[in-house]
N, C-alpha and C positions, 0 to 999 in steps of 0.2 A: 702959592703953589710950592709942594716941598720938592727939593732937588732931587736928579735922578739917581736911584742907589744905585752906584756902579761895584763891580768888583772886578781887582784885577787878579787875574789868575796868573802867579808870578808860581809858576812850578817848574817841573823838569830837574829833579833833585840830580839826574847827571846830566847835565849841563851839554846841549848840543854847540857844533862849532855853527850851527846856522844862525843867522841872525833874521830880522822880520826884514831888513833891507835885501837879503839875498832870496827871498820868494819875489818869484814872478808870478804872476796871476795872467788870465788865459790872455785875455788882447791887449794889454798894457795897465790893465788899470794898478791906482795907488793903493787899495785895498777892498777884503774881501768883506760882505755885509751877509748875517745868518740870519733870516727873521722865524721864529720858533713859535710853536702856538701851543700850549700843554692843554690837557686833561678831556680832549673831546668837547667840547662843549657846542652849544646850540649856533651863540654868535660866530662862531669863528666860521661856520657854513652860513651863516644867514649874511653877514657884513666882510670877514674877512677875505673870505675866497674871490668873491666876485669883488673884491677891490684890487685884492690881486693880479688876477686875471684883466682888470680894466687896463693895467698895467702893466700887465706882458712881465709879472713878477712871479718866481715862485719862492714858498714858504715850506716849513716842514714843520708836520699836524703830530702829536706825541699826544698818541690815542692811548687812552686808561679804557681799556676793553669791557673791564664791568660796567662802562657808564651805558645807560637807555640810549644816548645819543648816537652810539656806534651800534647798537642793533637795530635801532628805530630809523637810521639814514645812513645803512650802509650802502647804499646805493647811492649816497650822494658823497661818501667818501671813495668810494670807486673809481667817480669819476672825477674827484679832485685828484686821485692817484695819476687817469689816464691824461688829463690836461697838464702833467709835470710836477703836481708838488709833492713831498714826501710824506709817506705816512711812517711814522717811525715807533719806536718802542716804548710805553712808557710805565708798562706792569698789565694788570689785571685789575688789580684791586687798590692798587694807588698807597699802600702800605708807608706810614709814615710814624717818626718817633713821638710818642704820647709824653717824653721824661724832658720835649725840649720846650722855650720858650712860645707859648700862645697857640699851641698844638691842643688844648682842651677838648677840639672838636675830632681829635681823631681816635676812635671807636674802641673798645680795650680789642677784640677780634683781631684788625686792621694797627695794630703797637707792631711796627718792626723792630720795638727792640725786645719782641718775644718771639721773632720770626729767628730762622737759622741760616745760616749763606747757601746750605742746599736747599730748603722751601725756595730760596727767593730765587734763584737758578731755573729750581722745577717751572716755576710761576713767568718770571721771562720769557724761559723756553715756549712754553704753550700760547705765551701772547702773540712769539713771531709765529707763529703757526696759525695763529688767526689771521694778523695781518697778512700772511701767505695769501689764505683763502680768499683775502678783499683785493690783495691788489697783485696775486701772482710771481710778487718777487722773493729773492734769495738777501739779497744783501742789505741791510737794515744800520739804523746809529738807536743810540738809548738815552733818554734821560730820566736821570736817577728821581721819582717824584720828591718832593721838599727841598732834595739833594745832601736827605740822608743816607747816610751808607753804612752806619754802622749796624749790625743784628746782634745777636746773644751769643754769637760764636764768633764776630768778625766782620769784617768789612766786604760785605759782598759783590760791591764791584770788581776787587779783583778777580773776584771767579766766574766773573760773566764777559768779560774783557775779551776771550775767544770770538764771544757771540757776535760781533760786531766790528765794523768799517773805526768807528767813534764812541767815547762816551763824551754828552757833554759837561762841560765843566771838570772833566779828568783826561784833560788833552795830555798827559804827561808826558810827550814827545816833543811838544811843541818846543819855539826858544822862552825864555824866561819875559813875560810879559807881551810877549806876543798877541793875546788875545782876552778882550774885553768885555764885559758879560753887565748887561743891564735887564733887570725885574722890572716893568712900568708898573704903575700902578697909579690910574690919574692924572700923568701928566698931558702937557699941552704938546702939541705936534710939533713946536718950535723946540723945545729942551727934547725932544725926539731926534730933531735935526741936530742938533747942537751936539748932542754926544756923540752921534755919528763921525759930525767934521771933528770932534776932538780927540777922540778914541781911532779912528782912522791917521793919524797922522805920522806913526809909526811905523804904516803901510803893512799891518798886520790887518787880524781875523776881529770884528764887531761884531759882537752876538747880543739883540735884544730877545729877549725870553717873552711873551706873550700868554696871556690866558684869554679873558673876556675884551669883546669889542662891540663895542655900542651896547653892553650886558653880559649877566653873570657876573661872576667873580674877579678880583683883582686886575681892573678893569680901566681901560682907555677910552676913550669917544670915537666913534667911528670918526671924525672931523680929524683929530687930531692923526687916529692911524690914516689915514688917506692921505694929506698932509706932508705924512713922511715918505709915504709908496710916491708923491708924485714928486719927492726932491729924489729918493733913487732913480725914479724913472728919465727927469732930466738932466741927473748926474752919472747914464753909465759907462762915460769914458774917463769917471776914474773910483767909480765902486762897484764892483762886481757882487749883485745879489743873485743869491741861485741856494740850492737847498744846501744845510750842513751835511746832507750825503756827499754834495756833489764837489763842492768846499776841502772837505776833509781828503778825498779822495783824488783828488788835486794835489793835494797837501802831501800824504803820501807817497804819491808818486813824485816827489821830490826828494 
């Protein structure tokens, strides 16, 4: 089993006097857990949600709008909105760089790096506006798909930076290593657990990124995600999991 890819987001080019020891989180706990689901997909309503929900946990769904999945169960996204979890921002059309490594499969149409930082603004914009229509709210977080950002004119997350509570992965507020960011892809429910208790220890922000569960694409076993939902579930007096809206929004008001 290969190890989990972690990244640590070691930003915040001006530098805050906060440290990860000076956040408080809401009833004592040692640190804060994001669990993220990308691209709309089938498993993450067929296995995720209702693992979730077994466990009194919520996640936040980074809906790619052009997928069939969100027009064909919007009604079951709706109601993943109204049972707590987030549905957040994740494009339209899931636009990603064709010039980077093992991008073969992304379309010449669908090349952000022929897209402009205003296309990709227009495109944002119209997403929350969808997600409006699914689940009625104003205030939304984003993630960047691939976690390209660069277009033909520039980096467009800084131009969408308005639009939102959060971006992930451009927390550039945060303190410098504050927050820890894991891709699964495969692993077992224990090296799940295990980067939690290790990336938790700073008493900072853990964010694993998620796609397929029990299926689809870059994919975990449902065994193994359950696994992890039941050590947050009998660890939450000292990791606080709740949506990165709710996280971040926390965060700021600090």
């Amino acid at each position: 089993m290969s190890k989990l890819s972690l990244i640590s987001l070691a930003v915040a080019a001006l530098q805050l006097s906060a440290t990860a020891h000076s956040i408080e989180w809401p009833n004592g706990e040692k640190a804060a857990v994001s669990l993220s689901y990308d691209d709309a997909l089938s498993s993450q309503l067929d296995n995720a949600i209702p693992s979730l929900n077994k466990y009194n946990l919520k996640g936040s769904f980074y809906l790619m709008m052009a997928s069939p999945v969100v027009g064909d169960r919007v009604d079951e996204w709706r109601e993943a909105a109204k049972q707590g979890h987030e549905l957040g921002n994740h494009t339209i059309y899931h636009a990603c760089s064709k010039s980077q490594p093992g991008t073969d499969w992304v379309a010449p149409y669908n090349d952000i790096d022929q897209r402009t930082v205003e296309q990709m603004r227009d495109e944002i914009t119209v997403a929350s506006a969808f997600l409006k229509a699914i689940d009625g709210k104003n205030t939304r977080t984003f993630t960047p798909p691939c976690g390209h950002l660069e277009t033909s004119n520039g980096n467009y997350v800084e131009t969408v930076s308005d639009l939102f509570i959060a971006i992930k992965g451009s927390e550039t507020d945060l303190p410098q290593g504050f927050s820890k960011i894991a891709l699964p892809d495969g692993q077992s429910g224990q090296e799940l657990i295990d980067f939690v208790k290790k990336s938790a220890k700073n008493g900072g922000l853990v964010q694993i990124i998620f796609h397929g569960i029990g299926g689809d694409h870059i994919a975990v076993s449902r065994e193994a995600h359950e696994s992890l939902l039941e050590f947050l579930h009998e660890n939450r007096e000292t990791y606080w999991t709740d949506t990165y809206l709710n996280i971040m929004t926390h965060l700021r008001q600090q």
